[in-house]
Backbone as CSV, one residue per row, in Angstrom:
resi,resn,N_x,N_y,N_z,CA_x,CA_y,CA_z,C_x,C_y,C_z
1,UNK,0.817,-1.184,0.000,0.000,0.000,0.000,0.869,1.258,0.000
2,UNK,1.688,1.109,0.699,3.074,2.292,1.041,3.522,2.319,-0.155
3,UNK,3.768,1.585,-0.809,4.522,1.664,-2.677,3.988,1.931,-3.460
4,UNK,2.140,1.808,-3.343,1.452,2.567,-4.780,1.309,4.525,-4.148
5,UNK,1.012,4.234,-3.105,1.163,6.119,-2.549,2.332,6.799,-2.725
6,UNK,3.453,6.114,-2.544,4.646,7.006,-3.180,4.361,6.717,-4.650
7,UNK,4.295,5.789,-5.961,4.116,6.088,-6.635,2.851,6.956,-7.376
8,UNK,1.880,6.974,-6.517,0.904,7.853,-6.736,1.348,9.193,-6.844
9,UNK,2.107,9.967,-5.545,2.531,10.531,-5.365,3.508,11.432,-6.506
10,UNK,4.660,10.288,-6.953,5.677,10.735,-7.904,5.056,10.976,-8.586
11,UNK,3.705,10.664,-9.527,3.226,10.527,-10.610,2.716,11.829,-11.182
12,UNK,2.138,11.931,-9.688,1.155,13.387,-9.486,2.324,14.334,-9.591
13,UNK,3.595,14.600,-8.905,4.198,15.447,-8.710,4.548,15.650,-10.157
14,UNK,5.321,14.175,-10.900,5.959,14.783,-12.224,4.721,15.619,-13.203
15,UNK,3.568,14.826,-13.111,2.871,15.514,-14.113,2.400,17.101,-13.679
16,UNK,2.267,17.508,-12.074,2.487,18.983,-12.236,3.762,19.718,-12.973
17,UNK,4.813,19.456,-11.989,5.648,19.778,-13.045,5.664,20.326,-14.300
18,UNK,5.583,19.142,-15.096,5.648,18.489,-16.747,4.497,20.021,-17.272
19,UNK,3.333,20.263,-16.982,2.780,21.246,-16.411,2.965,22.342,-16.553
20,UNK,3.213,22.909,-15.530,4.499,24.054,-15.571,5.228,24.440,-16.791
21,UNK,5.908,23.581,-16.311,7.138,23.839,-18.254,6.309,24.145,-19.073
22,UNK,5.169,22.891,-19.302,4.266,23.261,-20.937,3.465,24.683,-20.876
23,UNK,3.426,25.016,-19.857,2.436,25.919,-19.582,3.555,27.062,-20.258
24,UNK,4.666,27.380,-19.343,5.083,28.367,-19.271,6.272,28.461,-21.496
25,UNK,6.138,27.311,-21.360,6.726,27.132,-23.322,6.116,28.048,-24.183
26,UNK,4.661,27.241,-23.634,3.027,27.749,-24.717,2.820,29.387,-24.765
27,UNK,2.986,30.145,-23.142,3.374,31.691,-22.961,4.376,32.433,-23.238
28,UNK,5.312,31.693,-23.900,6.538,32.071,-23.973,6.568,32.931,-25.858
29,UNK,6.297,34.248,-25.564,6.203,35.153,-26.447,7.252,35.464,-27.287
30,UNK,6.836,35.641,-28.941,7.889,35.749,-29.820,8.357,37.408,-29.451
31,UNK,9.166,37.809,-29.804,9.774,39.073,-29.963,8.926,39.404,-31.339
32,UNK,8.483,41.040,-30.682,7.695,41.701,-31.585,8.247,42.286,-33.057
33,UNK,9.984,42.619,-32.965,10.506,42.617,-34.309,11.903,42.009,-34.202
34,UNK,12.426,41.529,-35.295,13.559,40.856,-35.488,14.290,42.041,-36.452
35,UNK,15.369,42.218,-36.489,16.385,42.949,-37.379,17.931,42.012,-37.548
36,UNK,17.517,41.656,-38.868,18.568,40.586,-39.534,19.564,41.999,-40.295
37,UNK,20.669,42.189,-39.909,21.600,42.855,-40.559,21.892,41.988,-41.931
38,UNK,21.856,42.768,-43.192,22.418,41.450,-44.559,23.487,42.766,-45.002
39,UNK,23.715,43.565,-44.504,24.996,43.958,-44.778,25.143,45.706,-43.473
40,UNK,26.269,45.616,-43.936,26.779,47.039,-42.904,28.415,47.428,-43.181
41,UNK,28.238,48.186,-44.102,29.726,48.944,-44.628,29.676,50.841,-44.467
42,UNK,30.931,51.012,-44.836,31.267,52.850,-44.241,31.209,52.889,-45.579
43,UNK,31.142,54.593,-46.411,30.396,54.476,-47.651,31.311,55.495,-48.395
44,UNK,31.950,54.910,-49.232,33.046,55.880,-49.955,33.079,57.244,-50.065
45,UNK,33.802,58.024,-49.774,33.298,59.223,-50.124,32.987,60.021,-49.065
46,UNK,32.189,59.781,-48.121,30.878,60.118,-47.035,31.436,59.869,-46.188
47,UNK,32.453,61.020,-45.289,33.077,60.190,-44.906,32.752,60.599,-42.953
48,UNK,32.618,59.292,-42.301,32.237,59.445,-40.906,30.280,58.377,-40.919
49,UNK,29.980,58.345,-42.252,28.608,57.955,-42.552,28.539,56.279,-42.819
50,UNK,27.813,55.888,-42.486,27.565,54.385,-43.078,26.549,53.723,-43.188
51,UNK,26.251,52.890,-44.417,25.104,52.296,-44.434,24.864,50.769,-44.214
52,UNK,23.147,50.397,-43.598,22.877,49.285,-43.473,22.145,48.913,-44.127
53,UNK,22.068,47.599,-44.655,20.403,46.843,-45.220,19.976,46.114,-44.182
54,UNK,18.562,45.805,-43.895,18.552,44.912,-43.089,17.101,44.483,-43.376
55,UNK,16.845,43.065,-42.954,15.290,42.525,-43.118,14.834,42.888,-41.713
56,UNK,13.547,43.499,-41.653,13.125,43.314,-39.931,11.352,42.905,-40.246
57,UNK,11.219,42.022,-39.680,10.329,41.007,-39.528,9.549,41.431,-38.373
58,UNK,7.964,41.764,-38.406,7.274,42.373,-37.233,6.485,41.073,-36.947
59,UNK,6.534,40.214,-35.832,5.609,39.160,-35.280,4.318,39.305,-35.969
60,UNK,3.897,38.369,-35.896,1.849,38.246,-36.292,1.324,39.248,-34.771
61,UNK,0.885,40.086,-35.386,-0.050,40.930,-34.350,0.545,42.005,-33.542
62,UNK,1.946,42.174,-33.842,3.131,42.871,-32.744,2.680,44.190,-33.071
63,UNK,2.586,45.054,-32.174,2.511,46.377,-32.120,3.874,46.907,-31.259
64,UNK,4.892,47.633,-32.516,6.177,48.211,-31.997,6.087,49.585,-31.479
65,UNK,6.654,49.626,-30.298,6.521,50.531,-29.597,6.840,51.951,-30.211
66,UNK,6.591,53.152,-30.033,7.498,54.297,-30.401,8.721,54.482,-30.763
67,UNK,9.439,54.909,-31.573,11.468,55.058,-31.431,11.375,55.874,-32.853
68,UNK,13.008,56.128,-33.139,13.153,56.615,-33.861,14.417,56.199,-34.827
69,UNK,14.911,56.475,-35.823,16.344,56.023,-36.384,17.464,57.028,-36.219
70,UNK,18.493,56.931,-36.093,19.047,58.385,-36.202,19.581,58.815,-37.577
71,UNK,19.249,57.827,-38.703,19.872,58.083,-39.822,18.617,58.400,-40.980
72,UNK,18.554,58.438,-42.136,17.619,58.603,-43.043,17.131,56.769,-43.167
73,UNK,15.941,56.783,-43.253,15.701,54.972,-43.549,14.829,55.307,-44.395
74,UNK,14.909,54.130,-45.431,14.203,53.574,-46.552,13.545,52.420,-46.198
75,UNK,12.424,51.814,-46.943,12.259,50.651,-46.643,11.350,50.102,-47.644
76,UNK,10.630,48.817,-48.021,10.249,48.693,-49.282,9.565,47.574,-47.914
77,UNK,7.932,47.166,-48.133,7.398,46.069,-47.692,7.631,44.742,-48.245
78,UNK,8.057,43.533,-47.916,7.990,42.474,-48.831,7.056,41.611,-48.626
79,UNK,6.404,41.700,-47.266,5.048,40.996,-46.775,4.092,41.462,-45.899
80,UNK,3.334,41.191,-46.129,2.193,41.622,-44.646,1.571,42.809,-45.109
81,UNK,0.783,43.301,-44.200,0.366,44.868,-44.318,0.447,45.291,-42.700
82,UNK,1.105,46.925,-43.000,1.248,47.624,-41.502,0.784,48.278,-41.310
83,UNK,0.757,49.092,-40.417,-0.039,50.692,-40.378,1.856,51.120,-40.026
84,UNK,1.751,52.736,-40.449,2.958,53.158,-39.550,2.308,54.390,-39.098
85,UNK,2.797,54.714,-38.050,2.429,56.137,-37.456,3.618,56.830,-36.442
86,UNK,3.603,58.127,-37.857,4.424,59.125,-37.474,4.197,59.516,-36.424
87,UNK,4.697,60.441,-35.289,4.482,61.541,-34.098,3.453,62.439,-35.264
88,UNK,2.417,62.739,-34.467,1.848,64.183,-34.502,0.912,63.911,-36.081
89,UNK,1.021,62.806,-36.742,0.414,62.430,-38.458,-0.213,61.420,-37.676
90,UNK,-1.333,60.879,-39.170,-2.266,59.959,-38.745,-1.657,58.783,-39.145
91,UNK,-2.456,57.313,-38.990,-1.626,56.032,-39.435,-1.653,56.498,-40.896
92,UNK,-0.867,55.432,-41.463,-0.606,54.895,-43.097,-0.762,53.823,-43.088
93,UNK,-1.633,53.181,-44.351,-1.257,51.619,-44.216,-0.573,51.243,-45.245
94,UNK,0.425,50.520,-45.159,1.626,49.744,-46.080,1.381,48.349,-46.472
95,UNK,1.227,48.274,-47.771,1.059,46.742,-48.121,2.090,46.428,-49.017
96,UNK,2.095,44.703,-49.673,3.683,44.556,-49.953,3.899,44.949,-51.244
97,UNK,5.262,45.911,-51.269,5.133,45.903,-52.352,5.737,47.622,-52.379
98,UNK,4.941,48.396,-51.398,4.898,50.060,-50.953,6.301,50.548,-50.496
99,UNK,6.521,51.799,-50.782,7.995,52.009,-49.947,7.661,53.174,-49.137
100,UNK,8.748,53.346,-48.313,8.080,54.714,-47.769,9.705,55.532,-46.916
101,UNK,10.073,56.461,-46.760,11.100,57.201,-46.371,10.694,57.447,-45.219
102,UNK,11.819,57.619,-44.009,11.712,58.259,-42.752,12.806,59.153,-42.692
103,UNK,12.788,60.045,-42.224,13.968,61.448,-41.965,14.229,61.338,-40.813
104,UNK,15.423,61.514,-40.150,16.543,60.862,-38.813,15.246,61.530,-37.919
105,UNK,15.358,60.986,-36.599,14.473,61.348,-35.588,13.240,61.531,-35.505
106,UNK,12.908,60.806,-36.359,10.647,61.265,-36.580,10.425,60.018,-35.744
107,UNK,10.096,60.101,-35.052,9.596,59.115,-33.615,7.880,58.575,-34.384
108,UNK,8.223,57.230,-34.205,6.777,56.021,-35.335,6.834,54.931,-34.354
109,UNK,5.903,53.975,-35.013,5.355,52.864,-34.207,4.572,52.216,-35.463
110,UNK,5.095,50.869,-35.129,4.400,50.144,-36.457,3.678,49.226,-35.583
111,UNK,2.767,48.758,-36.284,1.756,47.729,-36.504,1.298,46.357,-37.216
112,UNK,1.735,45.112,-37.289,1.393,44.590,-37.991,-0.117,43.661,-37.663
113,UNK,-0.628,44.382,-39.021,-2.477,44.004,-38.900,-2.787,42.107,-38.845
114,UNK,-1.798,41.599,-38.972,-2.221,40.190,-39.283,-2.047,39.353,-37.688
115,UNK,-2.346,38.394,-37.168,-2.637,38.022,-35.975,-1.808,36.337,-36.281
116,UNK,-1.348,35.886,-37.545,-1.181,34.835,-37.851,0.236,34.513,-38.605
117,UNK,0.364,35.904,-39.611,1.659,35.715,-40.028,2.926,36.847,-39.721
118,UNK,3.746,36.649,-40.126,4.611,37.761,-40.035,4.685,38.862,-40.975
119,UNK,5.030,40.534,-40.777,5.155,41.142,-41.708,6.682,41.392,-41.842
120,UNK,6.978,41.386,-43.546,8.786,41.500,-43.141,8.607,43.068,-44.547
121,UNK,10.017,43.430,-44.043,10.354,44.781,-44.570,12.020,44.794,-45.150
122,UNK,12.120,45.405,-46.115,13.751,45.293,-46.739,13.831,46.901,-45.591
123,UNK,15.038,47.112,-45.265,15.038,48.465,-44.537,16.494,48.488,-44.921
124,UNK,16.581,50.070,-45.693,18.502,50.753,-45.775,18.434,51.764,-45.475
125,UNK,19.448,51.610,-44.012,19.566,53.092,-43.313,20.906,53.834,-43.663
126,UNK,21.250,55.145,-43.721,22.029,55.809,-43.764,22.477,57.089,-42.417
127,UNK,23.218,56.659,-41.666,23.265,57.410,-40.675,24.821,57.576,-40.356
128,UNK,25.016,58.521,-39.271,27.098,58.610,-38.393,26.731,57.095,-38.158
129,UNK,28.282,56.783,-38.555,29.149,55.835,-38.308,29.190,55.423,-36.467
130,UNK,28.325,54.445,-36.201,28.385,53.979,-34.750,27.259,54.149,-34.271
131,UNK,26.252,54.616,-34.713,25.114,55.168,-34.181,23.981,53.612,-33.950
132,UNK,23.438,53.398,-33.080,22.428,52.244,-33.227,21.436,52.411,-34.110
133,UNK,20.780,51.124,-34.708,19.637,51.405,-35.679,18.340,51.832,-34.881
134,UNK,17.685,51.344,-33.948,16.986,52.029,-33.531,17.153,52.720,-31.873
135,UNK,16.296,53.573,-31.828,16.476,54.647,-30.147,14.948,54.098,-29.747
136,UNK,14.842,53.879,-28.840,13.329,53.734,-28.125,12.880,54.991,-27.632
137,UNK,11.547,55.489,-27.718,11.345,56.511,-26.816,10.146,56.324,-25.952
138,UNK,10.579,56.619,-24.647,9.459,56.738,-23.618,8.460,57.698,-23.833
């Protein structure tokens, strides 16, 4: 009787456990954007300046917080549709395919409208040499 209650016991315990973990896997949230650098060189000529390309990929449903770039950014949609919204302008919506310019410091927040897939973006920034691609703002 003493040997099925401890194994009762273990049984119960592992499967809370087991539990737990799955629980906390299943909550375990993607990051709202990814920024894949596919290149980053200093730019002949220009000198102190350098440019990046980069893919940045907005989660299914991610709403990115406020920030800004410190350099001029380009960007061309290759999937999804977004809203972007400037400081102080109303949204835009971007579908694939659209490009759109940002000028150093215009503080935005993107949106991606889909709940299921990802939206991805070609993005080439031009900014000083050392500067991070993006600034967050409170």
């Amino acid at each position: 009787m003493k040997r099925t209650g401890l194994l009762l016991t273990l049984a119960l315990t592992v499967g809370i456990a087991l539990g737990v973990i799955g629980t906390q896997a299943l909550n375990a949230q993607q990051a709202p954007m990814k920024r894949t650098v596919l290149i980053k060189t200093d730019l002949a000529g220009i000198e102190g300046k350098e440019a990046v390309l980069a893919l940045v990929e907005f989660a299914p449903g991610a709403t990115i917080e406020p920030h800004y770039h410190p350099g001029e950014e380009l960007a061309y949609l290759l999937e999804g549709t977004i809203s972007f919204e400037a400081k102080g302008k109303p949204p835009v919506t971007f579908k694939p395919g659209d490009t759109f310019h940002q000028p150093p410091k215009q503080v935005h927040s993107v949106k991606n409208f889909s709940s299921t897939a990802p939206a991805k973006a070609l993005a080439f920034t031009i900014s000083e040499k050392g500067q991070p691609l993006t600034v967050p703002v409170k």
